[in-house]
Structure formats: C-alpha cells, structure tokens
DSSP file (Angstrom, degrees, kcal/mol; ACC not computed):
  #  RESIDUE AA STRUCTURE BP1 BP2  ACC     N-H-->O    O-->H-N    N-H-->O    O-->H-N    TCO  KAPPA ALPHA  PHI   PSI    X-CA   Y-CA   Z-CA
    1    1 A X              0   0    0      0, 0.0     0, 0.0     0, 0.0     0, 0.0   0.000 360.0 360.0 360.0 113.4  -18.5  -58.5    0.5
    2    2 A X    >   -     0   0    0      1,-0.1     3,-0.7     2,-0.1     4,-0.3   0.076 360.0-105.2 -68.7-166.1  -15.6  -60.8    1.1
    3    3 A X  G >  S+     0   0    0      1,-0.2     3,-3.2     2,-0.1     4,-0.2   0.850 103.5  78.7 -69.8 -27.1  -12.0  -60.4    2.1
    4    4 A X  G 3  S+     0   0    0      1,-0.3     3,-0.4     2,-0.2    -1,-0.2   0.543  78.9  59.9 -84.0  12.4  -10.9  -61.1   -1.0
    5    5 A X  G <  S+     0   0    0     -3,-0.7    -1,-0.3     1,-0.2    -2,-0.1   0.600 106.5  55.9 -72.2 -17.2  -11.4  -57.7   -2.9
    6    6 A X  S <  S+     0   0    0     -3,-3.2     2,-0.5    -4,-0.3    -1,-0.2   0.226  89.3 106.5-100.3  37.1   -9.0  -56.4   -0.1
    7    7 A X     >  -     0   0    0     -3,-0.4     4,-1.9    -4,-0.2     5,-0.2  -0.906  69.7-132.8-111.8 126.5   -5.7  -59.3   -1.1
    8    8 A X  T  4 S+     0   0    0     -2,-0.5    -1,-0.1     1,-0.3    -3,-0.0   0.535 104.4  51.4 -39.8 -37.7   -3.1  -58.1   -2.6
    9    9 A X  T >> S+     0   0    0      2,-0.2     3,-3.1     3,-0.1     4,-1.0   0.949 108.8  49.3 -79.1 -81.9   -2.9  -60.6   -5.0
   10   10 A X  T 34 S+     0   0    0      1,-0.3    -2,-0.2     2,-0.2    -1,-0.1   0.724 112.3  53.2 -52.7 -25.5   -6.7  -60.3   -6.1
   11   11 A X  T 3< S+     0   0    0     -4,-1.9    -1,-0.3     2,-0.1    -2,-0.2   0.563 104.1  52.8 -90.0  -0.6   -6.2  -56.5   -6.4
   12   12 A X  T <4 S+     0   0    0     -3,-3.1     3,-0.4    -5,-0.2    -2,-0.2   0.768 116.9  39.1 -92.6 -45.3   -3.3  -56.9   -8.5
   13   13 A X  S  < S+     0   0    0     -4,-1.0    -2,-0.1     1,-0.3    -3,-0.1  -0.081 116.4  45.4-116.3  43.0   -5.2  -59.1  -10.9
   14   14 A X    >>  +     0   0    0     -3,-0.1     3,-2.7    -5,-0.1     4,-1.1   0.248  60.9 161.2-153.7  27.3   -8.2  -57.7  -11.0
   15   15 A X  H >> S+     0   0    0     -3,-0.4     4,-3.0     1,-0.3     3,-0.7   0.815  83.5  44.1 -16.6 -72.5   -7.9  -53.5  -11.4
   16   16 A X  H 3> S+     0   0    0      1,-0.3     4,-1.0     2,-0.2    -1,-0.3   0.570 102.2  56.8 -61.2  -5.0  -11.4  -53.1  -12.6
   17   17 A X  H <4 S+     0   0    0     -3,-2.7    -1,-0.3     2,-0.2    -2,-0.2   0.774 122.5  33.1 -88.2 -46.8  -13.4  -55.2  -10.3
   18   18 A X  H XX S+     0   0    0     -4,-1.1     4,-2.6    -3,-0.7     3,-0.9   0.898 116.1  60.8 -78.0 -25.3  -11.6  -52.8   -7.2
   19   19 A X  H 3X S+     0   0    0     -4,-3.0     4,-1.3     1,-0.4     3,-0.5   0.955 115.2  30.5 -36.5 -75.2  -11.8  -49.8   -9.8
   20   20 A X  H 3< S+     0   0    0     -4,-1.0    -1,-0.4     1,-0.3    -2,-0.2  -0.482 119.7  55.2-100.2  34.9  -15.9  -50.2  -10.0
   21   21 A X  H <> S+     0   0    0     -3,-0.9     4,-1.9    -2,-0.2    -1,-0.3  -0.002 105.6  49.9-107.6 -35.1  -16.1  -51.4   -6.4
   22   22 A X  H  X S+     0   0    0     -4,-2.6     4,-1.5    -3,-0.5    -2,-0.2   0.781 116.2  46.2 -77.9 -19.3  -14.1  -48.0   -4.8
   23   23 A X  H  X S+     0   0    0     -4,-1.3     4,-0.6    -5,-0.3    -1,-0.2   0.753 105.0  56.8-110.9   9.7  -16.4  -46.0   -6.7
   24   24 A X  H >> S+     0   0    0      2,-0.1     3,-1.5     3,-0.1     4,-0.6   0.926 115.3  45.9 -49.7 -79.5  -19.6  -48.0   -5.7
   25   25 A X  H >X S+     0   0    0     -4,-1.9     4,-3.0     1,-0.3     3,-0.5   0.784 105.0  51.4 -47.9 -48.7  -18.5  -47.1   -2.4
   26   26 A X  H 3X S+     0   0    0     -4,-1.5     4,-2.8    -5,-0.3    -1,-0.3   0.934 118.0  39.5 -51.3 -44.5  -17.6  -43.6   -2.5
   27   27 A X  H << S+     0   0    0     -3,-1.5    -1,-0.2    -4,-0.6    -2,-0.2   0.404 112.6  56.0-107.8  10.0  -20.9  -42.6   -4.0
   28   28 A X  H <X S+     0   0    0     -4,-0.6     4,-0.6    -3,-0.5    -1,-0.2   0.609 118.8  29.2 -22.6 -59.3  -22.7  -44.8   -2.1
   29   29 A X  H  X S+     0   0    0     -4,-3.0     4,-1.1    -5,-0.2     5,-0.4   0.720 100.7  82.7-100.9  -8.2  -21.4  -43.5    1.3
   30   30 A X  H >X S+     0   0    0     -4,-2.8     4,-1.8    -5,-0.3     3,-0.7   0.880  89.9  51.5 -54.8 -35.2  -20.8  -39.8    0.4
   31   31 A X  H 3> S+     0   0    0      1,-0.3     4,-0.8    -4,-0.2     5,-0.2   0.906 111.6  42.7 -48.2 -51.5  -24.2  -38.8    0.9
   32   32 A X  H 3X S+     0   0    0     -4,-0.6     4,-0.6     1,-0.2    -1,-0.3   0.565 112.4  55.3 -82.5  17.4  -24.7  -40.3    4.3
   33   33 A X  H <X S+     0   0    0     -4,-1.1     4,-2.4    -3,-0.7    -1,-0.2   0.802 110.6  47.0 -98.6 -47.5  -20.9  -38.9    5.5
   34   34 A X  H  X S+     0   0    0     -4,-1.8     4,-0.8    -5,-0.4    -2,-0.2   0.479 119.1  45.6 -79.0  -5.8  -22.0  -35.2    4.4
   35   35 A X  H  X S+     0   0    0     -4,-0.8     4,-2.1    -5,-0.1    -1,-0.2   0.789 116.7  36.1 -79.1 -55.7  -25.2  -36.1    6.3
   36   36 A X  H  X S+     0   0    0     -4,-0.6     4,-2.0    -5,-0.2    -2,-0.2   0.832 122.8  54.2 -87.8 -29.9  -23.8  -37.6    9.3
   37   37 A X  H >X S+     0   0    0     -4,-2.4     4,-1.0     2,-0.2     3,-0.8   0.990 110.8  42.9 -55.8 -78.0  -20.8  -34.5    8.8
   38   38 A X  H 3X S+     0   0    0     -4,-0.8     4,-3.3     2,-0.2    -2,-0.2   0.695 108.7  60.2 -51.1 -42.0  -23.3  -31.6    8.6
   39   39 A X  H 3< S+     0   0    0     -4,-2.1    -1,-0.2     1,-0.2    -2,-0.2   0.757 111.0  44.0 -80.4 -33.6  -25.4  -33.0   11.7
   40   40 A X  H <X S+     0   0    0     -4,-2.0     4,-0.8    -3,-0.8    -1,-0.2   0.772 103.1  59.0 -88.4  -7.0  -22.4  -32.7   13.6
   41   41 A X  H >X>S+     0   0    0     -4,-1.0     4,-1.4     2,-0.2     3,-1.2   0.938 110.4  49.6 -67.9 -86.3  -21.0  -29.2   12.5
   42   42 A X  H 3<5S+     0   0    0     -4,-3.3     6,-1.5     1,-0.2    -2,-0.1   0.545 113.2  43.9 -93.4  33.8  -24.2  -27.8   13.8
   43   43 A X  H 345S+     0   0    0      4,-0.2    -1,-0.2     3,-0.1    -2,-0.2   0.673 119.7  39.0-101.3 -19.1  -24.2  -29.5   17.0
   44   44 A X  H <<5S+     0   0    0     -3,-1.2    -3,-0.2    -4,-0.8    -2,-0.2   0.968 123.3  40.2 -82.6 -54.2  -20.9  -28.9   17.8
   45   45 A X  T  <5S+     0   0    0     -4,-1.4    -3,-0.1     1,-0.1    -1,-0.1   0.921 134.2   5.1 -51.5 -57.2  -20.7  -25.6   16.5
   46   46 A X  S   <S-     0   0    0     -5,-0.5    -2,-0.1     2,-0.0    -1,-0.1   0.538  97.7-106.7-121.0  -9.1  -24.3  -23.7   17.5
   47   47 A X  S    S+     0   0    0      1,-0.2    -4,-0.2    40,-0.1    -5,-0.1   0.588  75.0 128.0 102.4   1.1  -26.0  -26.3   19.6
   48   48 A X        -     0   0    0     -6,-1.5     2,-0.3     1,-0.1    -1,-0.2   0.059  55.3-129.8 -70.7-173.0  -28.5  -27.3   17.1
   49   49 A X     >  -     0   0    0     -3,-0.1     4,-0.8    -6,-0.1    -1,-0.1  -0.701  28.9-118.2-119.3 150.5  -30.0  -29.9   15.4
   50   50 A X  H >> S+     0   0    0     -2,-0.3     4,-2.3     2,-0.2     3,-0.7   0.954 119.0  56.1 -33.4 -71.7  -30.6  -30.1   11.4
   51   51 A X  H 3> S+     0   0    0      1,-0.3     4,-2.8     2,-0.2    -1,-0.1   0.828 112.2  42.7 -51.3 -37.3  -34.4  -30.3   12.0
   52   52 A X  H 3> S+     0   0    0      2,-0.2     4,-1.3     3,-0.1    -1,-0.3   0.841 112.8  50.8 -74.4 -26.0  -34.0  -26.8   14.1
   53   53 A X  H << S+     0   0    0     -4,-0.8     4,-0.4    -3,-0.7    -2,-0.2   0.966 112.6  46.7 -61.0 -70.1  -31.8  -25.6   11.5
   54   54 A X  H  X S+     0   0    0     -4,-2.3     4,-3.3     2,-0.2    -2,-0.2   0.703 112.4  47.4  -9.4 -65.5  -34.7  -26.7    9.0
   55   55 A X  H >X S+     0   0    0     -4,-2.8     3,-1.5     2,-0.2     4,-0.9   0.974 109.7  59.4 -72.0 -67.9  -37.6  -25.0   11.2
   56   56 A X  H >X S+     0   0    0     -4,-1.3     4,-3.6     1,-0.2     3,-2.3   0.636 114.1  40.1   6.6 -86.8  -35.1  -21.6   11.3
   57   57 A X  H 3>>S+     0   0    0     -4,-0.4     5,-4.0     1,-0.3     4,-0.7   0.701 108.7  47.9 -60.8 -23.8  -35.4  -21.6    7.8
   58   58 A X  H <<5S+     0   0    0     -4,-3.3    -1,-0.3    -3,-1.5    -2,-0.2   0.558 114.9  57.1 -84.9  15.1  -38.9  -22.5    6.9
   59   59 A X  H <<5S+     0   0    0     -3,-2.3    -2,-0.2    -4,-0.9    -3,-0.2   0.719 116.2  39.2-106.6 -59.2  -39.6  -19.2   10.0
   60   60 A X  H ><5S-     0   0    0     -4,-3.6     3,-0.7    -5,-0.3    -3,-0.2   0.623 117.5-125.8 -70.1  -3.7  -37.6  -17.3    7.7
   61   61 A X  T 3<5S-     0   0    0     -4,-0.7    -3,-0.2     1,-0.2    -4,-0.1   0.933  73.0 -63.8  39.7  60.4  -39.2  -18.8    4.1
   62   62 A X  T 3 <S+     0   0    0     -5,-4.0    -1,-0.2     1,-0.1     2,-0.2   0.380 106.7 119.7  68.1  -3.2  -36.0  -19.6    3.3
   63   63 A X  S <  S-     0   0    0     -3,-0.7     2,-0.3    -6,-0.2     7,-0.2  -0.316  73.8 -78.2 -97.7 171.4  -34.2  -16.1    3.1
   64   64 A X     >  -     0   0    0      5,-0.7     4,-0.5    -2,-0.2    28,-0.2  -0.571  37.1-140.5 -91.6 113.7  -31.5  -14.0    4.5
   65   65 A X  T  4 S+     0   0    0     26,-1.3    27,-0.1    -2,-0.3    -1,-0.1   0.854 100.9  39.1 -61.8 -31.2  -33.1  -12.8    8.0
   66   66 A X  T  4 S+     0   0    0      3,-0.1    26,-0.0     1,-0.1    -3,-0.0   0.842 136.2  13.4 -70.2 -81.8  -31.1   -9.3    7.0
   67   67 A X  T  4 S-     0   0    0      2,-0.1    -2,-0.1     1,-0.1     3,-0.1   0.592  92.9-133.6 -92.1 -30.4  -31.5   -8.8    3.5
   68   68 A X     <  +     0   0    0     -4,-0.5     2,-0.3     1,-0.4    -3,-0.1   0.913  68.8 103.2  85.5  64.3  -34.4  -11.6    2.8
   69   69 A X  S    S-     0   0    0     -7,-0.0    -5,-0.7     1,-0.0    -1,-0.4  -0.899  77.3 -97.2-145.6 156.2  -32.8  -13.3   -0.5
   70   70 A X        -     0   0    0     -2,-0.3     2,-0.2    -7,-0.2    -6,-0.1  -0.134  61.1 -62.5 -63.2 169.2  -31.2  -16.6   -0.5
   71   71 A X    >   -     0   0    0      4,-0.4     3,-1.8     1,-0.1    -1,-0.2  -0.281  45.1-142.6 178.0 103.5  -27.5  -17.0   -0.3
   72   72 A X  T 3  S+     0   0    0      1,-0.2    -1,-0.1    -2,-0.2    -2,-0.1   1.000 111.2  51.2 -51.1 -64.8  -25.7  -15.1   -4.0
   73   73 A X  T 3  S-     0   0    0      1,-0.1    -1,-0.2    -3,-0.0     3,-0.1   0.437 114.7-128.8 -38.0 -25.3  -23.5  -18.1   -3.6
   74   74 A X    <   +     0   0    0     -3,-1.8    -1,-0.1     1,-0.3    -2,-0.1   0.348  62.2 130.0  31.3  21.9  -26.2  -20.8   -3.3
   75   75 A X  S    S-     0   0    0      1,-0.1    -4,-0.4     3,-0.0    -1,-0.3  -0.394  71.2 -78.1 -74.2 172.8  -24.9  -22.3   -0.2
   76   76 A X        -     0   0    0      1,-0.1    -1,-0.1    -3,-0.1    -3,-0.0  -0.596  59.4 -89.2 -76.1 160.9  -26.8  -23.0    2.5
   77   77 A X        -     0   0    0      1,-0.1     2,-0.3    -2,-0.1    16,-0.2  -0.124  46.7-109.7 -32.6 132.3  -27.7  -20.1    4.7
   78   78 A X  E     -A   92   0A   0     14,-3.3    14,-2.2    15,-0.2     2,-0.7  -0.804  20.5-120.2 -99.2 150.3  -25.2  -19.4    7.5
   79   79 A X  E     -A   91   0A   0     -2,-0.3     2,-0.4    12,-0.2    12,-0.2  -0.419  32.4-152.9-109.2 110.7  -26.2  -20.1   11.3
   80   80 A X  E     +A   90   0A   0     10,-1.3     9,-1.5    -2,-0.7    10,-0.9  -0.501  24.0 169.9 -69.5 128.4  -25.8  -16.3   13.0
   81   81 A X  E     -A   88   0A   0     -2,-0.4     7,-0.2     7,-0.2     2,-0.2  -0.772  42.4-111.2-119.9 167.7  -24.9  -16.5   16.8
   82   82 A X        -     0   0    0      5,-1.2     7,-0.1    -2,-0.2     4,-0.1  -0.357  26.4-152.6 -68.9 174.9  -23.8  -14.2   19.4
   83   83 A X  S    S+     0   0    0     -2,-0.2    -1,-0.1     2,-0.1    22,-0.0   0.279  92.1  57.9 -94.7  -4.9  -20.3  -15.2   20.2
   84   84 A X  S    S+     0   0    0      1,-0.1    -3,-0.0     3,-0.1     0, 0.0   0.890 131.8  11.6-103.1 -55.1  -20.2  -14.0   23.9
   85   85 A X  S    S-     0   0    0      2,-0.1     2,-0.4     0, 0.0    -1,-0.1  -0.099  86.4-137.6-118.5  55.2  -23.2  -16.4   24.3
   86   86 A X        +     0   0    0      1,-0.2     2,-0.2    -4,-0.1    -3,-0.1  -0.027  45.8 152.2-150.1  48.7  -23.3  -18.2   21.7
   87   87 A X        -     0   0    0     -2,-0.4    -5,-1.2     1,-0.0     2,-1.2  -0.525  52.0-103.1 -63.8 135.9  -27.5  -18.1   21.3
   88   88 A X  E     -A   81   0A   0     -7,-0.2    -7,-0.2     1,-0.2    -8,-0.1  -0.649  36.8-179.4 -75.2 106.2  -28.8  -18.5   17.8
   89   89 A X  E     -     0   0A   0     -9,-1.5     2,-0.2    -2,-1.2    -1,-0.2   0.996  52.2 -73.5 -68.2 -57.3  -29.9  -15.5   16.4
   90   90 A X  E     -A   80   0A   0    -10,-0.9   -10,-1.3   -12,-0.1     2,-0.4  -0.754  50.1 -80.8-170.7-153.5  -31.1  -16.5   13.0
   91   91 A X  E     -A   79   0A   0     -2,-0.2   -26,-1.3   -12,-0.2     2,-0.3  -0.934  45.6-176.1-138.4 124.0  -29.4  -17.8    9.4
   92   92 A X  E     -A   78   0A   0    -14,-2.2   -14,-3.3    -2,-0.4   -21,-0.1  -0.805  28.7-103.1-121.0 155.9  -28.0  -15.1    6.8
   93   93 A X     >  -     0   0    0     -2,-0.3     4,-0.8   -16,-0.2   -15,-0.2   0.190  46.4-101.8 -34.4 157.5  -26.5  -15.1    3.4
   94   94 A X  H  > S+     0   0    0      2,-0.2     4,-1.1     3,-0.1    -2,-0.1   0.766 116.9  52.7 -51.3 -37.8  -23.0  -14.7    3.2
   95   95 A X  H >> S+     0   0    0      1,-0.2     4,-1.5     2,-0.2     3,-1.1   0.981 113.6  52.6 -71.1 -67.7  -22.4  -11.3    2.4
   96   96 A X  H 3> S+     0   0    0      1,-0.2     4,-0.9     2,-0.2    -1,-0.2   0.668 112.0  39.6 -60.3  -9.5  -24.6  -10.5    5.3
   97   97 A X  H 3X S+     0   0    0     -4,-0.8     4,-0.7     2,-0.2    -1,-0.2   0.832 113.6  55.2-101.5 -16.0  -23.0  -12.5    7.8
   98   98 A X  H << S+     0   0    0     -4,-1.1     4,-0.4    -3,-1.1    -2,-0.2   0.570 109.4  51.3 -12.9 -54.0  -19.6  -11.5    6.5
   99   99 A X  H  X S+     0   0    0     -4,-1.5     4,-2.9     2,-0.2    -2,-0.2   0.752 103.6  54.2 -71.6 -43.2  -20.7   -8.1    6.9
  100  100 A X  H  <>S+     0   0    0     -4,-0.9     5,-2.0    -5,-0.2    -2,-0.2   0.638 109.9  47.9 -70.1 -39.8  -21.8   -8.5   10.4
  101  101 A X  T ><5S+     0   0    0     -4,-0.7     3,-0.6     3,-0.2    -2,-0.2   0.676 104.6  58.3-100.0 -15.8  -18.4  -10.0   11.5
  102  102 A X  T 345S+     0   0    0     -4,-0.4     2,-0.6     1,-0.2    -2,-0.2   0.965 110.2  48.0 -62.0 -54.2  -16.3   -7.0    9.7
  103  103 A X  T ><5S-     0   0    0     -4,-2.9     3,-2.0     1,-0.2     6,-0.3   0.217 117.4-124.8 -78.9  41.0  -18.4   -4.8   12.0
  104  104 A X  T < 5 -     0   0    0     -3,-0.6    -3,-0.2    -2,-0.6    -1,-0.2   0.830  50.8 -79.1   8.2  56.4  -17.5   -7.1   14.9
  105  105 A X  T 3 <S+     0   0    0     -5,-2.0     2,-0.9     1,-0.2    -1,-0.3   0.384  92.4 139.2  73.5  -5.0  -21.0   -7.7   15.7
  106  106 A X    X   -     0   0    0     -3,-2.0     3,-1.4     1,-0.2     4,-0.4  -0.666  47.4-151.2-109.7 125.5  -21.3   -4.3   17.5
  107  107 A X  T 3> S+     0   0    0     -2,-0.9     4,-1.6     2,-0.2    -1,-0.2   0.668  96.2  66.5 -34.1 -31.0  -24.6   -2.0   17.1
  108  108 A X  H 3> S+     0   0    0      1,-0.2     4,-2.0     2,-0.2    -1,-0.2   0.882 104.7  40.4 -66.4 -49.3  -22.5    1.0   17.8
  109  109 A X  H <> S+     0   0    0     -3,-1.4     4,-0.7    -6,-0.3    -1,-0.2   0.366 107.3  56.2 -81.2  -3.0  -20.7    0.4   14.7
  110  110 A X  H  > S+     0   0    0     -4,-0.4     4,-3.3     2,-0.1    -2,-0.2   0.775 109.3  54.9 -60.5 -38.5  -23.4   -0.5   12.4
  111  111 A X  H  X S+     0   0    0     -4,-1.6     4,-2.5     1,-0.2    -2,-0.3   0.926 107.3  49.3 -64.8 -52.9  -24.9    2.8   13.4
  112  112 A X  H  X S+     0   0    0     -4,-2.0     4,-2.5     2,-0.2    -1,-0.2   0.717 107.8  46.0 -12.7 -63.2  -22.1    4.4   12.6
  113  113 A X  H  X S+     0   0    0     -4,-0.7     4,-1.5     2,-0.2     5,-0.3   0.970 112.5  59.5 -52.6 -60.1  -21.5    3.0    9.1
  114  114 A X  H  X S+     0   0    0     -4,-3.3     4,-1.9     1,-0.3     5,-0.3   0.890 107.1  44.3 -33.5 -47.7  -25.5    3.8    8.6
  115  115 A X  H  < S+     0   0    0     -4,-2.5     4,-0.5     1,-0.2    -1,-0.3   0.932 112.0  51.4 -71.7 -32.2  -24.9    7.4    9.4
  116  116 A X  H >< S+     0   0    0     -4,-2.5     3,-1.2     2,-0.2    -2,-0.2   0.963 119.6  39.8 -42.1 -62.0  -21.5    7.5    6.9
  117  117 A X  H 3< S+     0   0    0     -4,-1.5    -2,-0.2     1,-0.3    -1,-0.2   0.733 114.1  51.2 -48.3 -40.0  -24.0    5.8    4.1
  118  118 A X  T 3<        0   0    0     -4,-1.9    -1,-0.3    -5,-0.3    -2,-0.2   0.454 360.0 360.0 -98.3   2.0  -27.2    8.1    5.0
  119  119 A X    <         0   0    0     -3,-1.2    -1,-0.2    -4,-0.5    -2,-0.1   0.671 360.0 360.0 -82.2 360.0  -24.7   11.3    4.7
C-alpha cells in the first residue's frame, strides 16, 4: 500500500477509494485482533492458553460443568477459578457462574440456600 492513501490531499479527493480501503481493513484485521485479544484475556486473566480453554471444553462436551447446557446467552462458557488461588476449576454458563459469585464462592452458603430450597 503506499503513502499516498494516508495524504491529505489524496484523501480529500478521493472519499471512496479511503471509504472501501478503511473497511477492507477493519474486517480484514478484526478477526485476528479478537483472536490475538481473547488469547490474551485468558492468559492474563486465568493463566491459560485458548488450546487449554478448548481441551476444558471438549472434557466437558461443551456444557456448563454445573448445570450441563451451554451458555442461555450463547457466549462462550465462562472460565471458573478459585480467587484465593486462582486454579482453574472448570467453565460454566452464565447464570451458573453468576450464581456462584452471589454466594461468594463459599460451600457453607450453597448448603445453606440448598436446605432453604429443599424445605
């Protein structure tokens, strides 16, 4: 590409050439930004990889490790960790993981709720 789609001049008299050339580019590179985006979100976040996210889900067949249906939403499955040591438990739905962080994560209080529900 030369310089001259980015001259002031040539972008002034030329709208549709920079028009059809910013949206080459955008859909060109959006894919690999949401790639290169995503690959860092779950390293930075949970310590993973994609390809481990990947194996996660084909160990779960693709389901909600609680509830074992995909995501209401269709997003991807979200990646459950402790927070105190911040090991990957597994990948849940929204609702469940949602659910899991109202009852701040503690067993004491899931049991709880259970026995309110089973009463």
């Amino acid at each position: 590409m030369s310089t001259a789609i980015h001259s002031r001049s040539y972008r002034s008299h030329h709208p549709e050439k920079v028009r059809a050339y910013k949206q080459w580019y955008y859909l060109d590179h959006k894919k690999r930004d949401a790639d290169r985006e995503r690959r860092a979100q779950l390293r930075y976040r949970f310590g993973i990889t994609p390809e481990q996210y990947d194996q996660l889900l084909a160990d779960q067949r693709g389901v909600c490790a609680v509830c074992h249906r995909s995501d209401p939403t269709g997003r991807r499955l979200a990646v459950d960790h402790d927070h105190q040591t911040g090991v990957v438990r597994g990948l849940l739905c929204s609702n469940c993981n949602r659910a899991i962080g109202q009852l701040a994560e503690s067993p004491d209080v899931l049991a709880a709720a259970l026995a309110y529900l089973r009463q």
